[in-house]
N, C-alpha and C positions, 0 to 999 in steps of 0.2 A: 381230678376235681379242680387244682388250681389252675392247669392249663386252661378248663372251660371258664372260669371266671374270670383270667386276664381276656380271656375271648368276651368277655361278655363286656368288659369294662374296655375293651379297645374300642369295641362297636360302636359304645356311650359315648367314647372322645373322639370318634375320629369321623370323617366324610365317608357317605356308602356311598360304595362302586355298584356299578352295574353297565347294561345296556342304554342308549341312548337316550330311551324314556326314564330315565333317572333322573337327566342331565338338572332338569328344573331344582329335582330336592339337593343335590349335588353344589349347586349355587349358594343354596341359604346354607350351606354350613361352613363352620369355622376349620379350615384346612391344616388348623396346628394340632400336631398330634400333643395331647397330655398339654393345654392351654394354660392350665391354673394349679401343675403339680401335684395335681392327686395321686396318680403315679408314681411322684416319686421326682426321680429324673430319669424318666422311662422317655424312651425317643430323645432327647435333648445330649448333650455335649459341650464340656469346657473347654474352651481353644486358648490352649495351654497354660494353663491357671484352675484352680479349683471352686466347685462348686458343689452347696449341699441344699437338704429344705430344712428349711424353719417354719415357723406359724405365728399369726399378729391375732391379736383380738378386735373382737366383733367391734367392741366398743370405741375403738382407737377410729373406727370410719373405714376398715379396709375393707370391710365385706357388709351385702345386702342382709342377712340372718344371722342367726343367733352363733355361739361356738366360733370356735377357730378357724382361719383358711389358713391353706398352705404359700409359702413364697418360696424362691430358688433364691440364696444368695450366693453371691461370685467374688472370691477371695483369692488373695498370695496373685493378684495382678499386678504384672513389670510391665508390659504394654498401654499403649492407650489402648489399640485392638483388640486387647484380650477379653472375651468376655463368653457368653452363651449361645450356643446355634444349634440348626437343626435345617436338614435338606427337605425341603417346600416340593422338589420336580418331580417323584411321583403323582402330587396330588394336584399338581397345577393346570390350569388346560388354557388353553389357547384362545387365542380372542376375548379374554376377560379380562375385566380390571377390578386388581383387586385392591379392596380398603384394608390398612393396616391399621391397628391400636393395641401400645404395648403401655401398659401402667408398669411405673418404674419409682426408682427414690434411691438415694445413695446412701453410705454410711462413711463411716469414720473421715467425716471433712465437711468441716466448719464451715466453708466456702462451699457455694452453687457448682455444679458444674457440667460441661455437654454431655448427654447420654444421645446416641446416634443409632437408630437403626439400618441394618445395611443389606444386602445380596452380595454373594459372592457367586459368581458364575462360573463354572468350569466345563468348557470340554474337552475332548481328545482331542491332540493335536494344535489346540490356539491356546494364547496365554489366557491365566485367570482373569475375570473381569470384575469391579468393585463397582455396585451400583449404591449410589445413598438412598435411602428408602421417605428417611424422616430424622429430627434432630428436636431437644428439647433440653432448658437448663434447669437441671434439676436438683431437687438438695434434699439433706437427710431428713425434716422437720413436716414433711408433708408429700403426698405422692404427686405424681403430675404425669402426663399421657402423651405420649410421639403419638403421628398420626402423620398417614401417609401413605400414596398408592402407587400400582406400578403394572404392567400389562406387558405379556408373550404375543406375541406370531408365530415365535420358532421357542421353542423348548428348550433349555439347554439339559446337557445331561446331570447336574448336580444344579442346583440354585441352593444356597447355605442362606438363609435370616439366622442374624445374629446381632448380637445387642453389645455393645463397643461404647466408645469414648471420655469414659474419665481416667486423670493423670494414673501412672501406676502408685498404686497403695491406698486408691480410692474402691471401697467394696461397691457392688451392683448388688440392689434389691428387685428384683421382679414378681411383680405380683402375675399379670395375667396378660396372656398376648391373641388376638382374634386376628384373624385376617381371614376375611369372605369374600365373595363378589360382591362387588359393589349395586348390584341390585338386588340385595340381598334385603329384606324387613328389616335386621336390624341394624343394617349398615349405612339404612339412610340417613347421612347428616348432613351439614354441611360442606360445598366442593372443598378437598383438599388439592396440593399440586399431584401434578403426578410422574413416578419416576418412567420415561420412554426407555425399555431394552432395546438391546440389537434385534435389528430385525422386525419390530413393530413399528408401525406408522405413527408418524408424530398428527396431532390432532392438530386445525388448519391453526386454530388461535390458539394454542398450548403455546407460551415460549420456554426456551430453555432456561433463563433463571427464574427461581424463584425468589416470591417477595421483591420484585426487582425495585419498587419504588417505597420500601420498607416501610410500609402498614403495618405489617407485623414486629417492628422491628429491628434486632441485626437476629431476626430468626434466618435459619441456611447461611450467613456472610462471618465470612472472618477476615482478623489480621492477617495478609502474607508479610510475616517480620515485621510486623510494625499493632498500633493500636489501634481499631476502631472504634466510636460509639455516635450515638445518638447524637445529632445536632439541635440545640435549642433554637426551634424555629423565630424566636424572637431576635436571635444575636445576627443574622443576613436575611437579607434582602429576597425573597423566593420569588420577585415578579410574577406570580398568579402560578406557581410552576407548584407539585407536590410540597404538601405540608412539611414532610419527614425529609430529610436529607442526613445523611451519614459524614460526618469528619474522619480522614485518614491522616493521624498524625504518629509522631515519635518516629518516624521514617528517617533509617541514614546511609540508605541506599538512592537509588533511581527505582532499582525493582522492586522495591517493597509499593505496599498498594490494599486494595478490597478484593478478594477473593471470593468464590463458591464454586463449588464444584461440581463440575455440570457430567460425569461419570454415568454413562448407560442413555442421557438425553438426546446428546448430538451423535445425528450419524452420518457417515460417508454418502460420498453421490449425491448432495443436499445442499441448497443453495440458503445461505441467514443471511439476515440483516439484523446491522447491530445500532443501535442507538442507547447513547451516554448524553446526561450534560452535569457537565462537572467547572467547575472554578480553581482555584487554587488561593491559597495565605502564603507570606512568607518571602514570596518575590512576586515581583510584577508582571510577568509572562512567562510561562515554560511550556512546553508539547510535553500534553497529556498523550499516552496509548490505553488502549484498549489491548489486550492481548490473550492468549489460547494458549495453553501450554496440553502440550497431548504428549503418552506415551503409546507408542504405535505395537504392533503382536509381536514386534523382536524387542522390544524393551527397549525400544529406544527413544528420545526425548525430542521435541520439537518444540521450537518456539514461535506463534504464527501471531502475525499480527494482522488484530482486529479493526483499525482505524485509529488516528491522531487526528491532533487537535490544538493549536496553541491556544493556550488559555491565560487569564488572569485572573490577579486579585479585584476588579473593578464587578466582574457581569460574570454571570453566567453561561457557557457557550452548548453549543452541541456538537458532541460525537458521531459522527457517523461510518459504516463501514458494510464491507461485503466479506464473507469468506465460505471456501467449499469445501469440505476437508475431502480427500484420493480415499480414504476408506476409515469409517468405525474404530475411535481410537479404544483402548485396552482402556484408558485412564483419560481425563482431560478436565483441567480446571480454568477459570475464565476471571479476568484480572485488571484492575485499572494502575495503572503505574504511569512512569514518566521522570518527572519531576526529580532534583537533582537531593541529595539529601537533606533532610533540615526543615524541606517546602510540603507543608501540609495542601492533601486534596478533596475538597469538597465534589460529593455524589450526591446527587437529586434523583438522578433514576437511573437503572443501569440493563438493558433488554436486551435480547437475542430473538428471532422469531424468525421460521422458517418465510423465505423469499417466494413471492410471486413474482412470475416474470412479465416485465413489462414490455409491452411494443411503444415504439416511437413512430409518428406520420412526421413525413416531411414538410416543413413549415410552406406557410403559405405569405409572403412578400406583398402586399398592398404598394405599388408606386414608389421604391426605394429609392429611386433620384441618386441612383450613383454619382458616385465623382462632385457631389454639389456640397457647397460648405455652406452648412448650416450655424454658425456664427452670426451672427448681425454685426456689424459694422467691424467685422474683423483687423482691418485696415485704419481707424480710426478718423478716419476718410470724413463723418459727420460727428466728430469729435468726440465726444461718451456717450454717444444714444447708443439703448439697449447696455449698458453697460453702468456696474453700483460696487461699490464697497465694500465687503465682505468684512464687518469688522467697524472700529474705531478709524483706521486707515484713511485716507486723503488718495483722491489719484487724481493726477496731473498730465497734462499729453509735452512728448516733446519729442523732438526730430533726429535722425543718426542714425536709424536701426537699418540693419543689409536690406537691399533692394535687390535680389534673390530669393527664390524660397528654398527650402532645404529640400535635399535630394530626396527624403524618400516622399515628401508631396509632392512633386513637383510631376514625380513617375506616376504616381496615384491621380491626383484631381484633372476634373475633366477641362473644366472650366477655369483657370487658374489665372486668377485677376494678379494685377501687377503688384506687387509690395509699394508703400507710397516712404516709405521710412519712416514713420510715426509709429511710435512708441509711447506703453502707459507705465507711468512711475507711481508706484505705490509707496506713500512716504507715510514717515509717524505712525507704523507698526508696530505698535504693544504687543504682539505674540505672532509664533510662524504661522500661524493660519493665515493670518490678514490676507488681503489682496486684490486683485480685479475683478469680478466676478460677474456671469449673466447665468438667464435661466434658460433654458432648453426644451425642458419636457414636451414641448408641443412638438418639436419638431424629429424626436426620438422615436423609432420605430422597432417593434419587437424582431428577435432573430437576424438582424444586417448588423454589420462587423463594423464599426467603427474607426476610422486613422484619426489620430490627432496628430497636429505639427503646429510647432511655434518655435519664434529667435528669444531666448531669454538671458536677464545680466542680470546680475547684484552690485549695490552701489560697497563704496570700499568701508569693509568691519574690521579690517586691522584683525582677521583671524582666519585669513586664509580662505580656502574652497566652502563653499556655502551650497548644502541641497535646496534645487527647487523642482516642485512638483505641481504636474496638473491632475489636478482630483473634481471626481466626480460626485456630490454629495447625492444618494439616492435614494429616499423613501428610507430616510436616518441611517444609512449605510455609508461605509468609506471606499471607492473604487480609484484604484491608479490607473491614471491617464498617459502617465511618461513619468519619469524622473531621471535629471542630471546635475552633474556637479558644476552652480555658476563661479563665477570670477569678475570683477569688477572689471576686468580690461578685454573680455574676449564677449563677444556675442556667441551663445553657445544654441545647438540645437536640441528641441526634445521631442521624441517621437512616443506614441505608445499608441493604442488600442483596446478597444472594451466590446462587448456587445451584451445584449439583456435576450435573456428568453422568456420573460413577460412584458408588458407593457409597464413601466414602471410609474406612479403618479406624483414622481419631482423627481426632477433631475436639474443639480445648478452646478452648472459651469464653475470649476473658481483656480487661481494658483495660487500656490504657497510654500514654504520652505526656508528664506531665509531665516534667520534669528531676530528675536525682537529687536526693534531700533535700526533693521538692516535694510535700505531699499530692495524693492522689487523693481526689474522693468521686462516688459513684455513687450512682444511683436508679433504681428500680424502669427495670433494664435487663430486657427482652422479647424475645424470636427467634419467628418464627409462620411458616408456612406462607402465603401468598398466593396466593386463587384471584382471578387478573386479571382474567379474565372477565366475572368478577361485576359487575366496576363498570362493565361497559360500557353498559347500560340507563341509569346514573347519566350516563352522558355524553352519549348520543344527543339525553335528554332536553335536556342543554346546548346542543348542537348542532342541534337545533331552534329553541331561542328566540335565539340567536346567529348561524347564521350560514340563516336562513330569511328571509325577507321576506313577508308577505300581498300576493297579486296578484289584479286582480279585471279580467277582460274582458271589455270591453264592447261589446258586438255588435249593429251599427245597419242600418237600410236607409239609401240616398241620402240619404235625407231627416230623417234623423237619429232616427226612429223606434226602440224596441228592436226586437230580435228574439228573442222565446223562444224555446224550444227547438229551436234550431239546435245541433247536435253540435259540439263541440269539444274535438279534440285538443291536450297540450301535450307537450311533446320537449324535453329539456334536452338543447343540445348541446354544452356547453364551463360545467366549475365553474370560475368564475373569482378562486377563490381560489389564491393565489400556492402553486405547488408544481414544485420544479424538482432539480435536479442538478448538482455537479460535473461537470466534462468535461475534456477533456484532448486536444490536440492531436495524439497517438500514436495514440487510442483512435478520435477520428474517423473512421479512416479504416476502421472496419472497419463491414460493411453491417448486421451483425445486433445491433450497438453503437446505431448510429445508428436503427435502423428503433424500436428502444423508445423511444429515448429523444425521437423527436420525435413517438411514437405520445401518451407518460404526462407528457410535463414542459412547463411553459410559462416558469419559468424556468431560470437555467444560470449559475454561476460558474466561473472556470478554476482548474483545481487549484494549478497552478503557474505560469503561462504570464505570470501578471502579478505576482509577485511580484519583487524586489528582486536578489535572489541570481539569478533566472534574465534579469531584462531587461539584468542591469548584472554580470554574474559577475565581469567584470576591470575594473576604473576607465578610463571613458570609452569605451567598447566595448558598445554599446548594442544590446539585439537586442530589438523587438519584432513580429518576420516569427512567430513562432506567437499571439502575443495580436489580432496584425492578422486575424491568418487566423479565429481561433474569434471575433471582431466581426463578422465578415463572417457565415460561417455563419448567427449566429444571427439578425443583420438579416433574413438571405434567407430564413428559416421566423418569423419574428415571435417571435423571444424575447427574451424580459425579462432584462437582464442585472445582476447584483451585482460590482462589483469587487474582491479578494481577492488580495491587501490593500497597501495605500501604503508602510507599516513593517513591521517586527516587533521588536516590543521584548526577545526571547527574544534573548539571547547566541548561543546557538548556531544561531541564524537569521540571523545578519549576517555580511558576505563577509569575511574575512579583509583586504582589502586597508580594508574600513573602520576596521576596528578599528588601523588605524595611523595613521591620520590623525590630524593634530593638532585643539585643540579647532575653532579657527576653521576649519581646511579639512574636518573632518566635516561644521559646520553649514554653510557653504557646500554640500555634497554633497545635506546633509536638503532645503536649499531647491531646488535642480537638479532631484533628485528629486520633488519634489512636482510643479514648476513643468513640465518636463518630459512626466511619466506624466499629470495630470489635462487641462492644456491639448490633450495630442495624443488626447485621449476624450472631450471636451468632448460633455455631451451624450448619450455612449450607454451609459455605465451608471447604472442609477438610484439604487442606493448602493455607497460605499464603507467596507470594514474601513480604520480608519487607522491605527491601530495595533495590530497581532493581541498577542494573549495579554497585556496589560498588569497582570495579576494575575501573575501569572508571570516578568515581565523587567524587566530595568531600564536596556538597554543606553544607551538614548537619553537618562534620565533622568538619568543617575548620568554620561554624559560631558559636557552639554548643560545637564543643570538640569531642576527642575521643567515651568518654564514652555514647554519645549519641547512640550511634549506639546499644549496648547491653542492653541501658535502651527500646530503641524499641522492640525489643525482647521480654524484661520482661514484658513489661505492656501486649504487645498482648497476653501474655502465659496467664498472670493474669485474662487476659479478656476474654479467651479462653483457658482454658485447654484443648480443646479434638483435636486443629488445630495441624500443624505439621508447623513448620516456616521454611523457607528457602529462604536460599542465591540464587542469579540470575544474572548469566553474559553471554557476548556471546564471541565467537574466544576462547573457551580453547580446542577444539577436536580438531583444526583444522591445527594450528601451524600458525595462520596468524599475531599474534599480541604479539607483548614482555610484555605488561602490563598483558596479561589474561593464560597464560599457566597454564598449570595444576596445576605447581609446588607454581605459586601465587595464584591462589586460595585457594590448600591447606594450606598455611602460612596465609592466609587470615582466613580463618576456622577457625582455629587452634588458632587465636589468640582472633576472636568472644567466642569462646568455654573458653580461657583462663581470659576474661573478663566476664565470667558470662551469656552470650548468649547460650540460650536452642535452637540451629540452628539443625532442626530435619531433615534436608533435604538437597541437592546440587540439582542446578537446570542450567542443562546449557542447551541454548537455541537453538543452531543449526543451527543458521543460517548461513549454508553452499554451497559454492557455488560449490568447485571441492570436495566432499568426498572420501576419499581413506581408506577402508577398517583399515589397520593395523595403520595408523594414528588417525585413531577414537579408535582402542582399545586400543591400548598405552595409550593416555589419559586417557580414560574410567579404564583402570587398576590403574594407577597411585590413580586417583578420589576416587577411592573404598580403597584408605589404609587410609582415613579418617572413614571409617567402617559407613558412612549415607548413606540411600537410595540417587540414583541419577535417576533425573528426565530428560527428554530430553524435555525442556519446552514448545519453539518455533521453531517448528521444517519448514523449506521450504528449497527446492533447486530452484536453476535458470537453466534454460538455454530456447533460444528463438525454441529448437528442443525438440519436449516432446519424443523419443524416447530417447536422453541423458539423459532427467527429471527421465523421466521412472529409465533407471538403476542406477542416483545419489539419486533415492527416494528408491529404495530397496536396495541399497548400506547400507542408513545410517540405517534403519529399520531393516532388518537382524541382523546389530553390535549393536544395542537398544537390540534386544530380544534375542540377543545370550549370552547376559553380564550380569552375575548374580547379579550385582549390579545395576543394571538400571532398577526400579519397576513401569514404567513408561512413554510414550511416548505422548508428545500434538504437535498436527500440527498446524503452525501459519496460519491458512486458507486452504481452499481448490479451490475455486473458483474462478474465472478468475472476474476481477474488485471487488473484494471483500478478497484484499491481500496486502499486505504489502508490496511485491519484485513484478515485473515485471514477466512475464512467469517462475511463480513457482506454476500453477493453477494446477489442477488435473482433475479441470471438467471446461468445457467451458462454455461462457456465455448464450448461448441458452440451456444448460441443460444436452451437449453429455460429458460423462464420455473420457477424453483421456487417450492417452498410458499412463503416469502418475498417472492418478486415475484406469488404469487399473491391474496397476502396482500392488496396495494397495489393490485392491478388489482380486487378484489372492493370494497374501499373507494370508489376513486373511481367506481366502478358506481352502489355505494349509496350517493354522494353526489351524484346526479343526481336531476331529479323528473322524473318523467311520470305525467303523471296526462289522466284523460277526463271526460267527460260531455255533459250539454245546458246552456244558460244557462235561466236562470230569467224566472220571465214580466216582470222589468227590462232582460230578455235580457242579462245577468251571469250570469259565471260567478266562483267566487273559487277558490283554492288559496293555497297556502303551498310556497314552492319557495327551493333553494337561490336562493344567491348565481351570477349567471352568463348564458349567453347561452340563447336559446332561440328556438323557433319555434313558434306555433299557427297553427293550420289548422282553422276554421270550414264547416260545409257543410249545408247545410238541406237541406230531402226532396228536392228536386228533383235533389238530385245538384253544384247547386255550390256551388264552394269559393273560400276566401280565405285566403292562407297570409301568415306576418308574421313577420320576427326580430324579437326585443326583447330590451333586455338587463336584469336585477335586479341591482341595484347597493344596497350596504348603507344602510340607512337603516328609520328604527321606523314612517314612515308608509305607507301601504296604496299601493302602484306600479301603475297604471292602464295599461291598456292600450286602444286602441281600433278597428276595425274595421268597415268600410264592404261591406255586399253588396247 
C-alpha cells in the first residue's frame, strides 16, 4: 500500500513520460521532482552540509491557503557552494528553454546576501562544468525569487541545480523551486537572460553578459578583489551615454576590476565583439583592458585579452575588441581591469555579443591628384594668404629656412616647387597649441594616404630640446601629423602621415609643440596625396640587386665533359629570408591558426609567454610550462626562434611586487632573472630583446643606474655567446613620435655600444598605421649607418578596410626586403582575435585567408625564382635567383634526368652549381 501511494504522489510531482504525443503536456510541467517539499527531501540532496524541513505559516505571506507549507532548510554550511541539488537530465529534453523560479530567504545573518542558482554539468570523460543559472540578494526578513533560464542541444549525462552562495555559517531557506519550459502558461513572464550550454546555439541578439549596462543594477557583477557599487548618475558627466554606470574602486592591484561570469555562455569556434566604455579617477590616463579569464578541460588557466584602451579622468572612451576562443571553456569569467593600484574605473556599459562577419569593397578614388600639395601658399611666396593664427599667437614671415626639401618629399611629390627660404614665426604663445594654422577640408579626400613634410625650429627657451608637432584637428578629434624634437640652432625635419576612411567635415591644418612663451618657426610645411604603388618598380628593382645572387649550372657527363643543350629546370623551393610571426600559446591550439602559419613563416617569437610579468607574475613563483611548450613546437617544425624579451624598461610593464623591492633586492632579482631565463634556453633562440621599449622607459635605469643597462647585455652574452642581443622600440619608421626617431635611437646605440654593450642587432617594431614608402627608407637608411643588422620585429598595420590593409601590408614589406640592411622581418600576428591592434588580421576568424594575407601569400609567390631552359654549348646554364633553397633537374633527349637541391646563400660572387649525367 505505501509503495502505491509514493506511486501516486510521484505522479502528482513529477512530469509524465510517454510517447511523442505527450510532448505538448510534458512542456507545461514543472520538471523538479518534489518542488515545495511535501516529500520530504525525497529526490533533493545536501552537497555536503546538512539539510531538513521545517514549515512557515499561512499567515506570515509564504503560502496562497490556509495551514502550513513546507520549506527545506540548509544548515552546518563551510562553503559558499554548499547548499541543495538535485539531477534535472532525466527529465530534460532538447531544444527547450527553460524558465527557472526558486523562492528563497536566508537565516541566521543580519546582513543581505547572494543566493545563486547554478548547473553543474558532468560527463564521462570531460571536466565538470559550472553554469550560473540566476543570482539574487537576499536576507532573512522577507522571501525574494532568482529567476533565470537556460537551454540543451546536447544533454549532458548528469545536470545537478543546486542553490549555493551565501558566506559559510549563513543557513538557506527554500521555499519552492519551478522550472518548466518556457512556453509553458505559467511561465509566461517577463524575458529573463538566459544561460547558453555547450553545445546550444547562442540566440543572434542574446549577448553574453548580463545586465551589461546595469538596469538592473550590480544584479550578475562583482568585485574581482576590489569594491563595486552603484554610480550616482549626478557626480559625472554621462554625455547622453546610459544612466547607470558602476564605480570600481578600493583596488590595489592592476587585476582587480568588474567581473561576471560568463560559465556555459561563450563557446568555442565563435567569433564576439566586445564593447566597453569606461573612464577612470585617480590618474589622468592609464590602459584600461578588457579581459577572459577561462579554464580549459585539463584544468588549466588562460588569460585572453579582450581589447584596451587608454583612458582618462576627463571623458569617457570606448573599448573595443575581437576574440575566438580554440574550444568551449570548463569555466570562464569576463573582467575589466588595467589601471595601476589606487586608480578607480568607471563602467557605463560592458557587452559581448556574438560577431557577424563583415565584407569590405575596395574603395573607389575620385581624382586623387597624386604627388600634389595641397597647402596653399606653402612657401609663403604670397606672404600669409590662406594662412591664420591658431590661438592668441602673432605670425610674422622671415627669411633663412633650407632651400631643399627633405628627403622623404622630395622622393614623394610629383611636382615639387622650389623652397623660397621664408619661414613663419609664431610669437607670443600663451600655450603649446598655439601656431600657424589653415584649413584643408575641401581639399581632403576619403581613403588616399596622406605625406606630410616640413623644416621646423624653435626660438631659444633656455630648456633645452622642445617637441613640435603637426596635428590635424578633425571633426573635434586629435590626429598626428609628424612629430620631432626642435632646437633653436638646427632646422629639423618632420615627416608623418594620415589618411581618413570617411569624408571628414573639418579638417584644420595647424603646428604646435613648443612650451608657452617658446617661438615657433616653420618651413615650407607640404600635405600631398601618395600613390604607394608607384614606387614599387623603384623597389623591385632594389630587390633584385640585394637580395638575388647569379647562379650558373654546370652540367657534365662522367667524365667531366660539358653537356649542351641538356634541358634544365629550376624550382625555388623555400625563400630563405627570415620571415616569421608572433604566436601564442592559446592560439596554438587551434588547427586553422597553426595550418598558416607553418604553411608562410619560418620564424616565430612568443607574444607573451617569455616575458617577465608572465614567467615570474608573483616573486619566486616561476612558470615557464607555456614558453617550454612553444620551444618545443617549434623545434619539431624547424623554426627559427627570437626571444621577447629579458626586461622591459616601460614602468607599466614591471610586476608590481618589483617595483618594491629594495635597491639591492631588485638588482639581486635583475641578475636571477637574467641567469635563470637565458641559461634554461641556452642555445635555442637565436636573439634576444633585452631590454624592450628603452626609448620609452626608465624603470631599471632610474632605480639601478645607468650602468645597468649594459651590465644586461653582458651577463646575457656571458650566458650565451652564440645569441645576437638587440635593442627594441617602436614609432622610429614612422615620424609619429619625438622620443623614438631614428636619430635617438641611434644616439641611444651608440652610447649602449660606448658603455660596453655587445648590442648585435636593431629591432624596430612596426607598428604602423599609415606607411609611406620613402618614410620608412629614410629611417631605415639612417638606421643602417650604426652598420647592425635591423630587424622589423613587430610588424601589423590597421585599417577596418582589408583592401587598404592589403596595400599598407605590402607597402611596409616591399621597403623590409628592398633594404640591404633589414635581415629580417616578424609579423606581430596574423589572425583575427588573435592580435594585438584591431583589424590588422590577414586571415579571418573562421580560417578564410583576406585581401591582407592575400597580399603576403602573392609576395612570397613572387619572391621565388623559377626559371627554364637548355645549357649552352659550356653546357651552362646562368640565372639570377632569390636568396634560398632550390632544386634543378637536368634531362637530355634521351629522356634522363638528374635532379639536385642546392642552396643560394647571400654573397656578390656567381654561386656554381655542378652536375654529373
Amino acid at each position: 500500500m505505501k509503495n502505491l501511494e509514493r506511486f501516486i504522489s510521484w505522479r502528482k510531482d513529477s512530469p509524465k513520460y510517454g510517447t511523442h504525443s505527450d510532448s505538448t503536456m510534458d512542456m507545461d510541467l514543472n520538471i523538479v521532482f518534489n518542488p515545495n517539499f511535501k516529500l520530504g527531501l525525497r529526490g533533493w540532496q545536501s552537497n555536503s552540509c546538512k539539510a531538513h524541513i521545517s514549515s512557515v505559516n499561512a499567515e506570515d505571506g509564504f503560502s496562497t491557503g490556509t495551514g502550513k507549507q513546507m520549506v527545506c532548510v540548509v544548515t552546518d554550511r563551510k562553503e559558499n557552494w554548499q547548499g541543495l541539488e538535485q539531477d534535472l537530465a532525466p527529465r530534460i529534453k532538447q531544444n527547450v528553454t527553460y524558465r527557472v523560479s526558486v523562492t528563497v530567504k536566508i537565516s541566521n545573518s543580519i546582513a543581505k546576501e547572494d543566493v545563486k542558482a547554478t548547473l553543474r554539468l558532468e560527463n564521462p570523460g570531460s571536466q565538470t562544468k559550472y553554469v550560473p543559472v540566476g543570482k539574487i540578494t537576499a536576507s532573512s526578513s522577507s522571501w525574494s525569487t532568482i529567476k533565470g533560464e537556460f537551454f540543451f542541444d546536447v544533454i549532458p549525462k548528469r545536470a545537478v541545480f543546486y542553490i549555493e552562495g551565501p558566506r559559510p555559517g549563513v543557513d538557506l531557506v527554500i521555499k519552492d523551486i519551478d522550472i518548466r519550459s518556457s512556453t509553458s502558461s505559467k511561465s509566461r513572464e517577463a524575458p529573463v537572460e538566459t544561460s547558453n550550454i555547450e553545445g546550444c546555439s547562442l540566440h543572434e541578439n542574446t549577448g553574453l553578459i548580463r545586465n551589461p549596462d546595469f538596469k538592473q543594477g550590480l544584479e550578475f557583477w562583482y568585485g574581482k578583489g576590489c569594491k563595486v557599487e552603484l554610480l550616482d548618475p549626478s557626480s559625472v558627466e554621462m554625455n547622453g551615454l546610459s544612466k547607470q554606470a558602476v564605480l570600481v574602486t578600493k583596488r590595489t592591484s592592476s587585476w582587480q576590476g568588474l567581473e561576471q561570469n560568463v560559465t556555459g555562455r561563450i563557446q568555442g569556434k565563435r567569433k564576439y565583439e566586445v564593447s566597453a566604455c569606461v573612464r577612470i579617477d585617480g590618474d589622468t590616463c592609464a590602459e584600461v583592458l578588457a579581459t577572459l579569464w577561462t579554464k580549459d578541460k585539463h584544468g588549466k588557466d588562460h588569460f585572453i585579452n579582450l581589447g584596451r584602451v587608454m583612458a582618462t579622468s576627463s571623458g569617457w572612451v570606448n573599448l573595443k575588441g575581437i576574440i575566438l576562443l580554440n574550444e568551449t571553456p570548463a569555466a570562464a569569467t569576463a573582467y575589466i581591469e588595467g589601471p595601476r593600484g589606487g586608480v578607480d574605473i568607471l563602467v557605463n556599459h560592458f557587452s559581448i555579443f556574438a560577431a557577424k562577419k563583415l565584407t569590405s569593397e575596395k574603395p573607389v578614388i575620385d581624382r586623387p591628384e597624386f604627388g600634389v600639395n595641397i597647402v596653399e601658399n606653402s612657401g609663403f611666396s604670397n606672404g600669409l594668404i590662406g594662412w591664420s593664427s591658431l590661438g592668441n599667437c602673432s605670425l610674422r614671415l622671415n627669411s633663412g629656412a633650407p632651400l631643399i626639401l627633405p628627403n622623404a618629399a622630395r622622393d614623394s611629390l610629383m611636382f615639387p616647387s622650389s623652397p623660397t627660404g621664408i619661414y613663419v614665426i609664431a610669437e607670443d604663445r600663451n600655450d603649446y597649441w598655439e601656431g600657424p594654422s589653415q584649413n584643408i577640408t575641401e581639399s581632403i579626400k576619403a581613403f588616399v594616404t596622406y605625406q606630410v613634410s616640413a623644416w621646423v625650429r624653435v626660438g631659444n627657451s633656455g630648456t633645452g630640446l622642445q617637441k613640435v608637432n603637426v596635428v590635424l584637428g578633425v571633426d573635434g578629434q586629435w590626429v598626428n601629423g609628424g612629430e620631432v624634437e626642435g632646437d633653436p640652432n638646427t632646422w629639423k625635419e618632420i615627416v608623418g602621415s594620415f589618411r581618413f576612411e570617411k569624408k571628414p567635415e573639418n579638417v584644420l591644418l595647424y603646428v604646435q609643440g613648443p612650451s608657452a612663451h617658446v617661438d615657433l618657426m616653420v618651413s615650407n610645411l607640404v600635405v600631398f596625396a601618395v600613390d604607394r604603388p608607384a614606387r614599387f618598380p623603384i623597389l623591385k628593382m632594389q630587390t633584385e640587386k640585394f637580395r638575388k645572387r647569379d647562379v650558373m649550372i654546370r652540367v657534365m657527363d662522367k667524365n667531366g665533359h660539358p653537356r649542351p643543350l641538356v634541358s634544365v629546370t629550376i624550382k625555388q623551393k623555400i625563400n630563405t629570408f627570415p620571415l616569421g610571426s608572433c604566436i601564442n600559446s592559446y592560439s596554438t591550439k587551434n588547427d586553422a591558426y597553426m595550418k598558416f602559419f607553418l604553411e608562410n613563416f619560418n620564424w616565430a617569437v612568443f607574444e607573451n609567454e617569455l616575458k617577465w610579468y608572465w614567467t615570474e607574475k608573483e616573486c619566486g613563483n616561476l612558470n615557464y610550462q607555456e614558453a617550454d611548450e612553444l620551444c618545443k613546437l617549434c623545434a619539431q617544425h624547424g623554426i627559427c626562434m627570437r626571444g621577447h624579451c629579458i626586461f622591459w624598461e616601460r614602468d607599466d610593464a614591471v610586476q608590481d611586487w618589483l617595483k618594491e623591492l629594495s635597491q639591492n633586492k631588485l638588482a639581486e632579482s635583475v641578475q636571477n632573472r637574467l641567469i635563470g631565463l637565458v641559461s634554461r634556453f641556452q642555445g635555442k633562440f637565436h636573439h634576444y630583446d633585452v631590454n624592450n621599449e628603452m626609448l620609452h622607459g626608465s624603470f631599471y635605469r632610474t632605480r639601478l643606474g645607468e650602468q645597468i643597462i649594459p651590465y644586461m647585455f653582458q651577463l646575457a652574452q656571458q650566458l650565451d655567446p652564440s645569441v645576437k642581443l638587440f635593442v627594441n622600440d617602436y614609432h622610429v619608421i614612422d615620424g609619429c613620435d619625438a622620443h623614438s626617431s631614428p636619430e635617438k635611437y641611434l644616439e641611444q646605440i651608440r652610447m649602449l655600444q660606448n658603455m660596453g654593450a655587445p648590442v648585435g642587432g636593431i629591432g624596430v617594431q612596426g607598428h604602423i598605421t599609415y606607411p609611406v614608402g620613402t618614410i620608412i627608407a629614410n629611417a631605415l637608411d639612417k638606421l643602417a649607418m650604426a652598420g647592425l643588422p635591423i630587424w622589423i620585429t613587430e610588424l601589423d598595420v590597421e585599417s577596418p578596410n582589408e583592401f587598404l590593409r592589403s596595400e599598407d601590408l605590402e607597402v611596409v614589406l616591399r621597403e623590409a626586403y628592398a633594404h640591404p640592411a633589414v635581415e629580417g622581418c616578424i609579423l606581430w600576428g596574423f589572425m583575427e582575435t588573435a592580435m594585438y591592434r584591431l583589424n590588422s588580421h590577414l586571415v579571418d576568424a573562421d580560417g578564410t585567408v583576406n585581401e591582407a594575407g592575400k597580399s603576403l601569400l602573392a609576395l612570397k609567390q613572387e619572391w621565388l625564382t623559377e626559371t627554364d631552359g637548355k645549357s649552352d654549348e659550356r653546357g651552362c646554364f646562368e640565372f639570377r635567383g632569390y636568396h634560398g633553397i632550390y632544386t634543378v633537374t637536368v634531362e637530355d633527349s634521351r629522356g634522363n634526368s638528374v635532379t639536385k637541391e642546392f642552396e643560394v646563400c647571400k654573397g656578390e660572387n656567381v654561386h656554381y652549381v655542378d652536375l654529373k649525367m
